[in-house]
C-alpha positions in Angstrom: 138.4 60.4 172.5 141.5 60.4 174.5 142.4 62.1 177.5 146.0 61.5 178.8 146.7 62.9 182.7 150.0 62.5 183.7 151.0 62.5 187.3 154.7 62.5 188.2 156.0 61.1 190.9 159.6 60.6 192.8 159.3 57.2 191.5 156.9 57.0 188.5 154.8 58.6 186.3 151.1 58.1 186.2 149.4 57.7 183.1 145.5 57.7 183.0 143.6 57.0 179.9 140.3 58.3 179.4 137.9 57.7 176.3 136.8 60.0 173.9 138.2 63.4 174.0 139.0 63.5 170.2 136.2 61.8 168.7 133.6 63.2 166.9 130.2 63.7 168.5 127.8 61.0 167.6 124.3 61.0 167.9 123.5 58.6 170.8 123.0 60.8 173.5 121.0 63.8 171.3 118.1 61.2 170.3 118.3 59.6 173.7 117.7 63.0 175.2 115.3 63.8 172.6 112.9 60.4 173.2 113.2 61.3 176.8 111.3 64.9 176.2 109.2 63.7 174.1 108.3 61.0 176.7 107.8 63.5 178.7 105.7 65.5 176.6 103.1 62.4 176.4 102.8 62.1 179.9 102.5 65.7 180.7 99.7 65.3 177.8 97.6 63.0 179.6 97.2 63.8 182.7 95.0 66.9 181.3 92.7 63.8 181.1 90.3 64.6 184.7 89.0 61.9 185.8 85.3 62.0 185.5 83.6 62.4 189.2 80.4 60.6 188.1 80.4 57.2 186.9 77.7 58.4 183.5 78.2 58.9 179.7 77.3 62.3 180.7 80.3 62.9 182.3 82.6 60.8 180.0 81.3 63.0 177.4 82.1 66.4 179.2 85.8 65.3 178.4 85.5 64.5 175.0 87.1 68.0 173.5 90.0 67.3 175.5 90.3 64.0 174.5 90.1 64.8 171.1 93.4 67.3 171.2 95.2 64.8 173.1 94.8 61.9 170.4 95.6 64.8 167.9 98.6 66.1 169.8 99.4 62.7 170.3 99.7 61.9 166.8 101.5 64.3 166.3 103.7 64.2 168.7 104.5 60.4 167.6 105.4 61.6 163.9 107.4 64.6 165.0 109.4 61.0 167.0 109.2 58.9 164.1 110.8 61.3 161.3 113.9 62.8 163.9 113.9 59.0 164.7 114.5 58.2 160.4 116.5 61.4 159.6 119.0 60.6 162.4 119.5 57.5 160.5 122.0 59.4 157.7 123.8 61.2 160.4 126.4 59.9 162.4 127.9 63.0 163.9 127.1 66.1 164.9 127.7 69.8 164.8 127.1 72.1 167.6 124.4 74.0 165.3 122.7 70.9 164.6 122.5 70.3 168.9 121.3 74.0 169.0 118.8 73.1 166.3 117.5 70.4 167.8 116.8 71.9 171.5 114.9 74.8 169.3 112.6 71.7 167.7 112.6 70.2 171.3 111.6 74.2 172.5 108.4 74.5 170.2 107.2 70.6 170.9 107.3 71.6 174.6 104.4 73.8 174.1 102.4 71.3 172.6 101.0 69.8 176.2 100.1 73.7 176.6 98.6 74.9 173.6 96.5 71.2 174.0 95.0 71.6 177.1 93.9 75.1 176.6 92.6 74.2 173.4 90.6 71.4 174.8 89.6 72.5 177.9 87.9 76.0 175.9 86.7 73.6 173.4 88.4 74.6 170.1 87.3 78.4 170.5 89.2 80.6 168.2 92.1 81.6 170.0 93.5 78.7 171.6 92.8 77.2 168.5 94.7 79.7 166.4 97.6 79.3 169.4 97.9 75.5 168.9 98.4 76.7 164.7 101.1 78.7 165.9 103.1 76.0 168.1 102.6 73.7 165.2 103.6 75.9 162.7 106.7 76.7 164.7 107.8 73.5 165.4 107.2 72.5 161.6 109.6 75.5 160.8 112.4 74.3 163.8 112.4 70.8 162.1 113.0 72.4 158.7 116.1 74.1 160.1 117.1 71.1 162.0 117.0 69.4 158.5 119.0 72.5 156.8 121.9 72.0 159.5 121.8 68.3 159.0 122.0 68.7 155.3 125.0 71.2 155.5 126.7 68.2 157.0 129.5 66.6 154.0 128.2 63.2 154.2 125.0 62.9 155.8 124.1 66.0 153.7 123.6 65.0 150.9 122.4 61.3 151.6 119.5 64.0 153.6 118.9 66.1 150.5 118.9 63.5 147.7 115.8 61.6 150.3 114.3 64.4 150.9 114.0 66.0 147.7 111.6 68.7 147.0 109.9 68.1 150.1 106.6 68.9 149.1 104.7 67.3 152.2 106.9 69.5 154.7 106.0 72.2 152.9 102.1 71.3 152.2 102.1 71.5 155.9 104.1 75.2 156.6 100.9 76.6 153.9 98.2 74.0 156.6 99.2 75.8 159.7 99.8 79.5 157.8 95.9 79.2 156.5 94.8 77.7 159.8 96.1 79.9 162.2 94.3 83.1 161.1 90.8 80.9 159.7 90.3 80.3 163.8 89.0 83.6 163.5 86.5 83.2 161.0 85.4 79.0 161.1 87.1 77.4 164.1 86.8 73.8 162.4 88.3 74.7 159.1 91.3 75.0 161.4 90.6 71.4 163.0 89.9 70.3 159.5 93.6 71.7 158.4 95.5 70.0 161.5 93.7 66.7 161.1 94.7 66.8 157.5 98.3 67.7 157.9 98.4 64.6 160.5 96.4 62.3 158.5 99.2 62.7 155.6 102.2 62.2 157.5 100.4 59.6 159.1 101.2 57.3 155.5 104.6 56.0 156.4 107.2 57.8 154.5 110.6 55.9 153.1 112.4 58.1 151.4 115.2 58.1 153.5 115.0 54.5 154.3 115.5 54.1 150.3 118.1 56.7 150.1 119.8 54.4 152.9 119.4 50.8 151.3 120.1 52.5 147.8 123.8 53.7 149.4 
């Protein structure tokens, strides 16, 4: 990117060059941004941890529920980081509807330190639990159409489609969260049961686009 600014004088003229006005946008500063919120996320996460007031097991177990949605939300907060961290890896430009796709996955995954504490601090009763379904299930859908934007891209596109495929585990998930979110009603931990599951099998390192990458 080039900027040219031209200043005339009696004597001279003034030419100052200034880098980058042209070029395309590349990705640096979106996944910087992006590891910076979810940074932030993490922290925000853990200080829901109280500090128990008496040094007993007693105590330490009071916060056990909330622990427990904080190593969840954790988790998957950390694959939510590792896939835009691999998908990034076909693109190296971007669109302003991919940046606008992006803050709307960035949007849902800032609701996650919400839905987590009150989840936790009401121990998995059935609405927070059934809210935490729909923040997951919401950000699963903004990742989906941050991959659709990507994937309308020339280049990157298609490199993103042929790894991706028929996607099956993405999708697995959307029908997780969809059955979770109204079984809160019914049988809170079938809803636990659906979220651990979900994380548990994006857990197993996934290298399709890593493939699609070495295979180019």
């Amino acid at each position: 990117m080039h900027i040219i600014l031209v200043v005339a004088t009696k004597n001279a003229t003034l030419k100052l060059h200034l880098a980058g006005y042209n070029s395309p946008m590349n990705t640096t500063r979106l996944e910087a941004f992006s590891v910076g919120v979810i940074a932030i996320l993490i922290t925000i996460m853990v200080l829901e941890l109280k500090i128990p007031h008496e040094p007993t097991l007693a105590a330490l177990a009071s916060q056990l529920p909330v622990f427990l949605t904080y190593l969840l939300s954790f988790v998957y907060v950390g694959i939510y980081w590792n896939n835009h961290h691999h998908m990034f890896h076909v693109v190296d430009r971007v669109s302003g509807g991919i940046l606008w796709a992006n803050l709307n996955l960035l949007f849902w995954l800032s609701l996650i330190p919400f839905a987590t504490g009150w989840m936790g601090e009401n121990h998995f009763e059935s609405l927070p639990t059934a809210i935490y379904g729909c923040v997951l299930l919401a950000a699963a859908l903004s990742y989906t159409i941050l991959q659709r934007a990507i994937i309308r891209l020339p280049d990157a596109g298609s490199k993103l489609a042929a790894a991706l495929g028929s996607d099956v585990k993405g999708k697995l998930s959307l029908v997780g969260y969809a059955i979770a979110i109204p079984a809160a009603f019914f049988e809170e931990w079938i809803s636990d049961a659906l979220y651990v599951s979900v994380a548990a099998m994006w857990l197993i390192p996934d290298r399709r686009i890593e493939a699609n990458l070495t295979d180019g």
